[in-house]
N, C-alpha and C positions, 0 to 999 in steps of 0.2 A: 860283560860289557853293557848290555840292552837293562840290567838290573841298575847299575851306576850310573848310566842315565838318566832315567826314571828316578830315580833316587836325589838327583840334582836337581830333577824337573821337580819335583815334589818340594824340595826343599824353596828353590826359588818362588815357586807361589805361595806356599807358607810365609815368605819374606816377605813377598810383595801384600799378601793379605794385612800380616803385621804391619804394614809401614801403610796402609791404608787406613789400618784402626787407629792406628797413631793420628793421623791426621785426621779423622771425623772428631777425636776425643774433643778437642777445644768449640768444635761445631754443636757438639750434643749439649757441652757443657751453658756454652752461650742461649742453645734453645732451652735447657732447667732454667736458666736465670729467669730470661723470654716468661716463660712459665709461673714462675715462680711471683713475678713482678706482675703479671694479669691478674693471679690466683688472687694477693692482695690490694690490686685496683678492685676487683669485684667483692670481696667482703666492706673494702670500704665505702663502695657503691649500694649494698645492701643496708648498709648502717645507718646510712646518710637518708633512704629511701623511708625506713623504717621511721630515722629519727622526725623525717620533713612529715611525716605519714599522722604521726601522733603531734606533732603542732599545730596541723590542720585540723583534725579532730578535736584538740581543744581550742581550737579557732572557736570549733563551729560549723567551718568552710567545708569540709568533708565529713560526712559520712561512712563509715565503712561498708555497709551493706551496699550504699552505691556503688562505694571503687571495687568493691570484689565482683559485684555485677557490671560495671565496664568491661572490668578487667577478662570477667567468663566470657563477655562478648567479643571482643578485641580479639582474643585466642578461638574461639569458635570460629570466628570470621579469615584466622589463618587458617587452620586445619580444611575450613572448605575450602580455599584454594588452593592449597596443597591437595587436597584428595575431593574434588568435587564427587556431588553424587549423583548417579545418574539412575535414568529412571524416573517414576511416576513419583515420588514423593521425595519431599525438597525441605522439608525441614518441623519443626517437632511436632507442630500445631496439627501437619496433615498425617503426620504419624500417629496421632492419636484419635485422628476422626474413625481411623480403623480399628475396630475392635480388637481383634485379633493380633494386630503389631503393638497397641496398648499395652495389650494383657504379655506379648511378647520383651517387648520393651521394660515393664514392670520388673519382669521374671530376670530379668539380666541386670537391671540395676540397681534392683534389691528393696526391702521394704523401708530403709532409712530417705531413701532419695523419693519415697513419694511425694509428702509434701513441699520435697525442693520444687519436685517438678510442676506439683499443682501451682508454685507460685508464681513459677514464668509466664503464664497468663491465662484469661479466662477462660478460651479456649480447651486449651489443658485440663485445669482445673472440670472443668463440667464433665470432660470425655471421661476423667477418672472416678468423678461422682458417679456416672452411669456402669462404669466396673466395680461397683464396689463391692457387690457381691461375690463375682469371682477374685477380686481381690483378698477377699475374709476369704477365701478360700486356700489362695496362693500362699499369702501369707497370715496364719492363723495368729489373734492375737492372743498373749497371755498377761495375768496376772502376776503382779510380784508383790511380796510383802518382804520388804526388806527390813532385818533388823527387830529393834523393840526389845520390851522386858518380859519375859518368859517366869512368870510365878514369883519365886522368891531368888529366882537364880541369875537377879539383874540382866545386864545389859549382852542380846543376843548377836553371834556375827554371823547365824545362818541365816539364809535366804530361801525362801518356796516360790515354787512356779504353778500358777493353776489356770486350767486349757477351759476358758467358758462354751461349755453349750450350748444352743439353744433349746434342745428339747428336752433332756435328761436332767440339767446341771449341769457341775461343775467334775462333778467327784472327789475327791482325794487328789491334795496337791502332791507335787514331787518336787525333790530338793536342786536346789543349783548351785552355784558354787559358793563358800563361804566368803562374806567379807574378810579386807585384809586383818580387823580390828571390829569387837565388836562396839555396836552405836546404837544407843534407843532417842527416844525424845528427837529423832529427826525425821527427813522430809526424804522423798523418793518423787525423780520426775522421769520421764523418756524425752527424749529428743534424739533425734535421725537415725531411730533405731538403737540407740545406745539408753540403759539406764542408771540414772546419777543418784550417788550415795549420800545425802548432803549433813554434813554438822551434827547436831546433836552431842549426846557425852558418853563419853565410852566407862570404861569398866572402873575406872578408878573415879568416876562421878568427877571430871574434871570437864568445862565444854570444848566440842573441837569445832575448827574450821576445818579441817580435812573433805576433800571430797573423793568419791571413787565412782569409775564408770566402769558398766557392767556392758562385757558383749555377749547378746543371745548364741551366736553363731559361734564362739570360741568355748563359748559357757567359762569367761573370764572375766575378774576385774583386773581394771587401771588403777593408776594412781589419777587424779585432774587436777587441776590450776586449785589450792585452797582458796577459800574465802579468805576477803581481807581483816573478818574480826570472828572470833571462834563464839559460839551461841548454840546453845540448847534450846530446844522447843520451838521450832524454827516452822515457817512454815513457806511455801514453797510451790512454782507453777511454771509449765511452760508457755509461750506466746511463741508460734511461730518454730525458727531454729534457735530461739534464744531461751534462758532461764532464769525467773527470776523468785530472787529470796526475799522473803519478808521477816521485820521484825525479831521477836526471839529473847533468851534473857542467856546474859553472861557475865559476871564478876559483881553480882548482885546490883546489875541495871539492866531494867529491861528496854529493850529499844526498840525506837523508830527506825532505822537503817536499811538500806534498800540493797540489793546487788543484783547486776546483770553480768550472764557470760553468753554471749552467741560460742554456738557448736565450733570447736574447731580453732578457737582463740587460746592466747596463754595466761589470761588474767581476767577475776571481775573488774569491773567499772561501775562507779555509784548510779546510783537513780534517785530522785528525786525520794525525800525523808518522809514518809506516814505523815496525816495529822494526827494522828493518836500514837505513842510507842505501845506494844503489845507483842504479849507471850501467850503461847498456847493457842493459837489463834487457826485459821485454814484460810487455802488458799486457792483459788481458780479462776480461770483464763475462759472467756469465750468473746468471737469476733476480733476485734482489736483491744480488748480492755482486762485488766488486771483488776480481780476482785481479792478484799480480805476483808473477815467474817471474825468477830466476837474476840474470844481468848481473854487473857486478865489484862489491866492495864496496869503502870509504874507502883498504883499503891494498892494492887491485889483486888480490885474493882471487878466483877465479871460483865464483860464488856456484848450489846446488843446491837452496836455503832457499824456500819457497813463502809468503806470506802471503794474508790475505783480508781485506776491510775491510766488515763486512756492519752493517745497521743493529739496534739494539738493543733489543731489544721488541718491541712491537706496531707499531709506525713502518715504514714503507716508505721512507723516503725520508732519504738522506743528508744529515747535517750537522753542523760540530764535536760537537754537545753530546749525540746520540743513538747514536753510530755506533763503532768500534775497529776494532783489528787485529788477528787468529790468525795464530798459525804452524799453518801445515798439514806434510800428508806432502812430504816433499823429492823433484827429481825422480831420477831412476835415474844421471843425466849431468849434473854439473856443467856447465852452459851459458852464454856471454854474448852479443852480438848475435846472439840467435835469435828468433824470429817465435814470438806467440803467438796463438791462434785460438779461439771457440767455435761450436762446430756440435752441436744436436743436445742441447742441456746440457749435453754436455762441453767440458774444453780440451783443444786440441793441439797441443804443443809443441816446436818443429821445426827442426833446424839448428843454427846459432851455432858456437861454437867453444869447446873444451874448456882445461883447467889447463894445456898445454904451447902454445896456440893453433893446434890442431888441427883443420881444418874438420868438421864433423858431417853425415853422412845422416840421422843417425837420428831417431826421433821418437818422441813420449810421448803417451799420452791420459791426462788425469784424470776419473772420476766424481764429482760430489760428494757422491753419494747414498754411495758405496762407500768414500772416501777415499782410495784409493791411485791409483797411477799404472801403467800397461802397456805394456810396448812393441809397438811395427805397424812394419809395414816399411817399410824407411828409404827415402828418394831416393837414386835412381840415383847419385850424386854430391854430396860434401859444399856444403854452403853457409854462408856466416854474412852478415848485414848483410841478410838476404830479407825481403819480409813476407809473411805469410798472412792469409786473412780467407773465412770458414764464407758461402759462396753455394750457395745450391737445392740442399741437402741435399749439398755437396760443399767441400771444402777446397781451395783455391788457393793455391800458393805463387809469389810471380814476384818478381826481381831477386834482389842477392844475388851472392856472390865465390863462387868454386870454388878458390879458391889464395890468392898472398900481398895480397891486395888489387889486383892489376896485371890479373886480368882478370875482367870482370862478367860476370855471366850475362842473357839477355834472354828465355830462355826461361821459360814459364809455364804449370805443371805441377798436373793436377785429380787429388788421392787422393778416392777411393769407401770411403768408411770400412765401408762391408757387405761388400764383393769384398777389402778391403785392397791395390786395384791403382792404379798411378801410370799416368798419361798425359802426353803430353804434349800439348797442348791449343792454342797459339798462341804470339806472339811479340813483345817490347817493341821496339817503333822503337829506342829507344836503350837500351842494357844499364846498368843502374843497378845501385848498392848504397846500404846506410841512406837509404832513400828510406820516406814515410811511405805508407799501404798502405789505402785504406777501398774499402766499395760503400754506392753509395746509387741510388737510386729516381728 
């Protein structure tokens, strides 16, 4: 009797549960739609954001670097009051007066976000100049040589990583991960910790725009936003969190053509055209200004013409509608695939090959405070096709021909710009030329 009870009782809630389900069903139903009907107000709302986003910009009227710096402030400005901080220190400026939470702070946001941080303000900026040493410490910088033509065996997709010392050298690089595709004739830059594979032509001697970014910490590459036009012999610099490309030669025109990508975008965006088009040419950034150096020009001219591309005004920060081009002082030596460097605030300008294709030792420093250019003493032995890049107060030059293209150099040579003496410092697993050339953190 006690069992058929129970048995009835069980059954009736069962019912009663079913006949509650029953009746939420049309409630659930109505909240997917609810749902469903936000889901696309807010993609349309993004579209709309995106599309007003990019009318402004080609207004003129906005900036991106402003609105995303609003935008980091605006959000910063919620999170403190949602989670104020308490305590003796109140925000970044006094965080960094502190040595110790600096070098803390550093250590947790990693060596890409230094220069974010240095640019939020002076303040910042100087506390991190004064770490800098334990900073090279935190995080050690390395060399990459990405890419290039390896002997007779065309166009390389390996990559070497070399750890610079200061007392010893360099030693013997070690390998990192392979590009997706091998690429010579291009350009290599760092930005926020990330290194970019830029253009060039790959194996079948075709030019690409492809770009690839490399992460130290995954020891991976990406795929990145291509260029808008594919070109060989490209040459290439960063400013800032942004990247810019110069010139280059592709479908048997060489060009003037500019392109910018800030870190973190999905596309370049032009810059203002070169006064001169050039291929084979180098390329570097100091202070706020874009320098390009020599290369050939449209009717194979080996070009000694210097330009600058600095922003216009009061603006820091590059973009068609703010920014031009100077002709500067020319260098002493007509140059084309030579390597170009800043260390120091200055450039230095080093290698390549002269009007009769002549390899070059020699090298140039530019001031820009002074304008002219000076010669220092050369490397032991001509090079062209090398790159250079300004590490811990020192110039490195590594890859690079000594003769007709038929033998590469592997050797990788530190100039001491205060002694004016070359070393030799360590050694590339494989001897590369027109290989692209960064360090990053």
């Amino acid at each position: 009797m006690e069992e058929t009870v129970t048995t009835l009782s069980l059954e009736s809630r069962l019912a009663r549960l079913e006949g509650l389900q029953a009746s939420m069903r049309p409630a659930l139903r109505h909240q997917e739609q609810r749902a469903d009907k936000f889901a696309a107000q807010l993609l349309e709302l993004r579209e709309e954001n995106a599309t007003l986003r990019n009318c402004l910009e080609c207004m003129g009227v906005l900036q991106e670097t402003w609105f995303l710096a609003r935008l980091h402030s605006s959000r910063f400005a919620r999170i403190l009051r949602e989670h104020p901080l308490r305590g003796r220190f109140v925000n970044l400026e006094e965080v960094a007066r502190a040595r110790e939470l600096a070098l803390m702070t550093m250590g947790l946001a990693g060596p890409g976000s230094v220069l974010s941080l240095a640019a939020t303000s002076k303040t910042v900026a100087s506390s991190l100049t004064a770490i800098t040493t334990e900073l090279s410490v935190l995080f050690p910088v390395a060399i990459y040589a990405v890419g290039g033509v390896g002997g007779v065996r065309g166009p390389l997709p390996s990559v070497e990583r070399l750890q610079p010392v200061q007392a010893d050298g360099a030693g013997l690089a070690d390998s990192a991960a392979c590009l997706a595709a091998p690429r010579a004739v291009c350009a290599a830059v760092s930005v926020s910790g990330q290194v970019y594979a830029i253009a060039g032509r790959g194996a079948d001697g075709a030019a690409l725009s492809s770009v690839e970014r490399f992460d130290p910490v995954t020891n991976m590459w990406h795929e990145a936003p291509p260029l808008q036009r594919a070109r060989g012999w490209v040459a290439a610099t960063c400013l800032g969190n942004s990247i810019c490309v110069l010139g280059g030669e592709g479908d048997d025109l060489t060009l003037d053509v500019a392109e910018q990508l800030d870190a973190g975008s999905h596309a370049w965006e032009p810059l203002p055209s070169m006064l001169t088009p050039r291929w084979a040419a180098a390329a570097a950034s100091t202070g706020h200004h874009v320098f390009v150096v020599g290369g050939h020009s449209a009717d194979g001219e080996v070009l000694g013409d210097v330009e600058c591309l600095s922003p216009r005004g009061r603006c820091l920060t590059m973009s068609p509608s703010n920014c031009g081009w100077a002709q500067l002082a020319p260098l002493h030596c007509p140059r084309a695939a030579l390597a170009l460097a800043a260390l120091g605030g200055r450039l230095y300008a080093v290698g390549g090959y002269d009007e009769q294709e002549r390899g070059l030792p020699s090298m140039e420093r530019y001031d820009p405070n002074q304008g002219i250019w000076e010669s220092l003493a050369p490397m032991a032995a001509p090079r062209w096709g090398l790159g250079a890049i300004g590490c811990g107060g020192h110039l490195y030059v590594l890859g690079g021909t000594v003769g007709n293209g038929l033998v590469n150099s592997g050797v990788v040579k530190r100039f001491d710009p205060d002694s004016e003496i070359w070393d030799n410092v360590g050694r590339l697993r494989t001897a590369r030329r027109c290989c692209g050339v960064a360090s990053c953190r």
